[in-house]
C-alpha positions in Angstrom: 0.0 0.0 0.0 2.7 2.5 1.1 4.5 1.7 -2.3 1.5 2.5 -4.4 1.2 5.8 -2.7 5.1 6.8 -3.2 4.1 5.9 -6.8 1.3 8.2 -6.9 2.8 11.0 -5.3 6.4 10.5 -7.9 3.3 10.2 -11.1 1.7 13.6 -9.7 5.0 15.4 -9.2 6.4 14.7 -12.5 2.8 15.6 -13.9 3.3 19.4 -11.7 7.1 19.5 -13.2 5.8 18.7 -17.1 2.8 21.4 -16.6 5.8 24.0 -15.7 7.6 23.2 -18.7 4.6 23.4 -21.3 4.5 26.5 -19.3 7.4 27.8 -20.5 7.2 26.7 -24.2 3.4 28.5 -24.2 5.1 31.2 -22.2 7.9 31.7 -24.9 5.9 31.4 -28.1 3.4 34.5 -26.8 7.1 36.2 -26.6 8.6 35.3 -29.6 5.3 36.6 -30.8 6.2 40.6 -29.6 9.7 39.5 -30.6 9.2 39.6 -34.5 8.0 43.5 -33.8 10.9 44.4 -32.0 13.0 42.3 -34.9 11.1 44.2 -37.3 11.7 47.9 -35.5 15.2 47.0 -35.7 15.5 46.6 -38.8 13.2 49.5 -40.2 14.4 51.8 -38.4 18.0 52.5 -40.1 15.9 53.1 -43.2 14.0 55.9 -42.0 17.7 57.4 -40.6 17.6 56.2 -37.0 20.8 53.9 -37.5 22.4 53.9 -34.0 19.1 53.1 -32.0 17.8 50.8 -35.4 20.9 48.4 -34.3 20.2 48.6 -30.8 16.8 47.3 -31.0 18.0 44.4 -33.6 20.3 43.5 -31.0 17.9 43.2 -28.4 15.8 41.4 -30.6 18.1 38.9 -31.3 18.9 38.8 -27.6 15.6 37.9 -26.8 15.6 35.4 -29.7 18.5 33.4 -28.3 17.4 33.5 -25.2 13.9 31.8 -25.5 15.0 29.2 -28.2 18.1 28.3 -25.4 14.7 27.8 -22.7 12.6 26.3 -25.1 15.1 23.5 -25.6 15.8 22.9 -21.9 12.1 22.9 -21.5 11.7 20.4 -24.2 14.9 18.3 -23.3 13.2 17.9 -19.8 9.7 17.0 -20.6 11.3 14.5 -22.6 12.9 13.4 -19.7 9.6 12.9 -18.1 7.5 11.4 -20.3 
């Protein structure tokens, strides 16, 4: 009995831990979402003559890229883990 109950509480922990990581991914896509404006701004904006704060905002943008594709694949490395 005490063994099906360490089971159940292990199956409902990795269940929490898996719901944290889609999470994340869900999380991620909505900013990658606002991350194609900023990519965009970044690159529009040394046409209209704003050069210096045009690469700035590119830079971030690509940031910001990295960043959530480096956590999506942790994300999805562990849930793969899990399940």
């Amino acid at each position: 009995m005490r063994k099906v109950n360490l089971l159940k509480t292990e199956k409902k922990e990795n269940m929490l831990t898996k719901q944290k990581y889609i999470a994340i991914i869900k999380r991620n896509k909505q900013i990658n979402k606002v991350n194609i404006f900023v990519l965009a701004a970044g690159l529009l904006l040394p046409l209209v003559g704003y050069k210096e704060i045009g690469d700035q905002v590119l830079w971030l943008g690509i940031i910001i890229f990295v960043y959530t594709m480096g956590s999506n694949l942790i994300a999805r490395t562990q849930i793969r883990k899990l399940g």
